[in-house]
N, C-alpha and C positions, 0 to 999 in steps of 0.2 A: 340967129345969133344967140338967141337962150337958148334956146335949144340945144345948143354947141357947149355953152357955159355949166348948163343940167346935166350934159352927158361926162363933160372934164370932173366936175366935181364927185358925181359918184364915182368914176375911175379912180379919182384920191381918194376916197373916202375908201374904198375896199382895199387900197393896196395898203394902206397906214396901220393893220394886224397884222398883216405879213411881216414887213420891214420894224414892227415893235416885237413880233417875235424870234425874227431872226436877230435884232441884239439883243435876250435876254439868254445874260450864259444861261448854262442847266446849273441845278446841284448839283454839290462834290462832298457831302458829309460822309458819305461811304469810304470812298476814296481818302479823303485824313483821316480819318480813323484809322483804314489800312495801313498809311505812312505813319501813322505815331506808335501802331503799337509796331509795326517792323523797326522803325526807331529803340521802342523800350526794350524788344529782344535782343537787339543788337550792344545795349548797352549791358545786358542780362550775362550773355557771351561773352563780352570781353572782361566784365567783371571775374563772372566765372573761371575765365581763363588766367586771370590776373593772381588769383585765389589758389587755382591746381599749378599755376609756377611756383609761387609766394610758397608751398606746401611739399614739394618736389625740392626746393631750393633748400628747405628745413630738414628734407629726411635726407639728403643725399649730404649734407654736412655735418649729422646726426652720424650717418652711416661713417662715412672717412673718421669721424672722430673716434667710434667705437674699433674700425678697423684699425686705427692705429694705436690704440690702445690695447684692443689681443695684441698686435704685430710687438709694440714693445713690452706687453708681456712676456710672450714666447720669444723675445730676445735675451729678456734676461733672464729666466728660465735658461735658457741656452749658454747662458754665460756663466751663470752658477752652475752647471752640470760641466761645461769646462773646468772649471777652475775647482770644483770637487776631484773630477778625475785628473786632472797634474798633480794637485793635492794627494791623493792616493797611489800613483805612479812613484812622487817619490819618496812615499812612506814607505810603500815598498822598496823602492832603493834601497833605503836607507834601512830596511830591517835585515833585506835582505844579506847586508855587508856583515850582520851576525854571522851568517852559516856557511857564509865562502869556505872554510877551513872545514873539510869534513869529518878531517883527524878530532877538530873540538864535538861536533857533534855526537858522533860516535863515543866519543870518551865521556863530556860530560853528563849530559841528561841523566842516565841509565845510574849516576851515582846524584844524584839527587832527589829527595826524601819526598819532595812534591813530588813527584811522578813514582811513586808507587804502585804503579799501577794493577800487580798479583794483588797488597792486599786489599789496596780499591776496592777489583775485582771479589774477593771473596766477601766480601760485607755488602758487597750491591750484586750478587749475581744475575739478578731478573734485568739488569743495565745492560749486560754482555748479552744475550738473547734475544741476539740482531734477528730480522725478518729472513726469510727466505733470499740469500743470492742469485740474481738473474746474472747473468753473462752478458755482453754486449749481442747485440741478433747478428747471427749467421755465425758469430766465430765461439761458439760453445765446444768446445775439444777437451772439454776435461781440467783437473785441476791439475798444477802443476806446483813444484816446490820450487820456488825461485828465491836467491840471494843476494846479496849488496852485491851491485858492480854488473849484473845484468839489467840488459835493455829490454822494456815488458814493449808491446804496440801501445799507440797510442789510444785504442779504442779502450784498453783496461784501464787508462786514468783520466775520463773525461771527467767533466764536471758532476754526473747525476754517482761517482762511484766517491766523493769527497766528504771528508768528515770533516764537517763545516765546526764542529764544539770537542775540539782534541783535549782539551780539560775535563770535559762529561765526563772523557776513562781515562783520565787523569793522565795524557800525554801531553808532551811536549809543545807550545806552540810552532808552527809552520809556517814560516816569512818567506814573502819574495817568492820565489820560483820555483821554491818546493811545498807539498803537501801531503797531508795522508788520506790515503786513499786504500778502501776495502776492496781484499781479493778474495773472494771466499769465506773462508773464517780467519782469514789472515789480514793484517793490516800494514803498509809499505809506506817509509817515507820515500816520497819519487822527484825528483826534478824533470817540472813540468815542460822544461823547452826542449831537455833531451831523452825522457822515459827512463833514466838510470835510475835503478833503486839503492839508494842513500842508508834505509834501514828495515829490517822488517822483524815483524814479531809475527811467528805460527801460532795458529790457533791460538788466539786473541780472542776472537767470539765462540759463544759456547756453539 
């Protein structure tokens, strides 16, 4: 019977590490550490993120503002460059209603004192001592003598053959839908929608 009771006892006695070690958890300080700093990244990121919206939100309302700011720029830009050329359309009109009558043209200028243009001409000669006349490219054919009431092509009165300062040699101003424009050494007032020459003077330029 002790004997029995000697042997029980040490059997608890050895098994009581066992069963104290299998309840003692383990450590886990590795492990929270792990989770708090995946925690503090996580708050890093959405911070972050919070920050590159917050920043996105600013330049993209930045941006519309300044685009609409060009856009109604160049709108009124656009509106003043309307309303310059209506403006100009019917100054022309309206000068142009001078010269309808070609009978006045022809008759008046040529007796008024401002348009002197001989003795202009002789007291500023180095003025008349136009550059070299090119011709339009490909229809150079020579010079020809042309008159009121002939139709010249339209390549001999574009714009680059236009005497933009008809006062400089003391002519007449050019409204509306005629202009003078250099043939040579010659000078033609022309109507520009139909190429009829209106008036000319030879050998104009030296």
């Amino acid at each position: 019977m002790v004997r029995t009771l000697t042997a029980l006892l040490l059997a608890a006695t050895a098994a009581i590490p066992t069963v104290a070690s299998a309840q003692t958890p383990s450590p886990r300080p590795e492990h929270d550490r792990r989770d708090r700093d995946w925690r503090e990244e996580q708050r890093d990121d959405r911070r972050d993120w919070n920050e590159d919206r917050g920043q996105e939100r600013r330049d993209w309302r930045e941006d519309r503002h300044d685009e609409r700011g060009d856009w109604q720029e160049n709108q009124r830009d656009w509106e003043d460059d309307r309303r310059e050329d209506r403006q100009d359309w019917r100054d022309d009109r309206r000068e142009g209603r001078d010269w309808r009558d070609d009978r006045r043209w022809d008759r008046d200028w040529r007796n008024d004192r401002r348009y002197d243009w001989q003795r202009w001409r002789e007291r500023n000669r180095p003025l008349y001592r136009a550059p070299r006349y090119y011709p339009p490219r490909g229809y150079d054919h020579g010079y020809r003598r042309w008159v009121p009431g002939h139709r010249i092509p339209r390549y001999y009165y574009g714009r680059p053959y236009w005497i933009v300062d008809p006062w400089q040699y003391r002519l007449p101003p050019a409204y509306g839908r005629y202009r003078w424009v250099r043939y040579h050494d010659d000078v033609m007032l022309v109507d520009i929608t139909d190429g009829i020459i209106r008036d000319i003077i030879h050998s104009f330029f030296w």
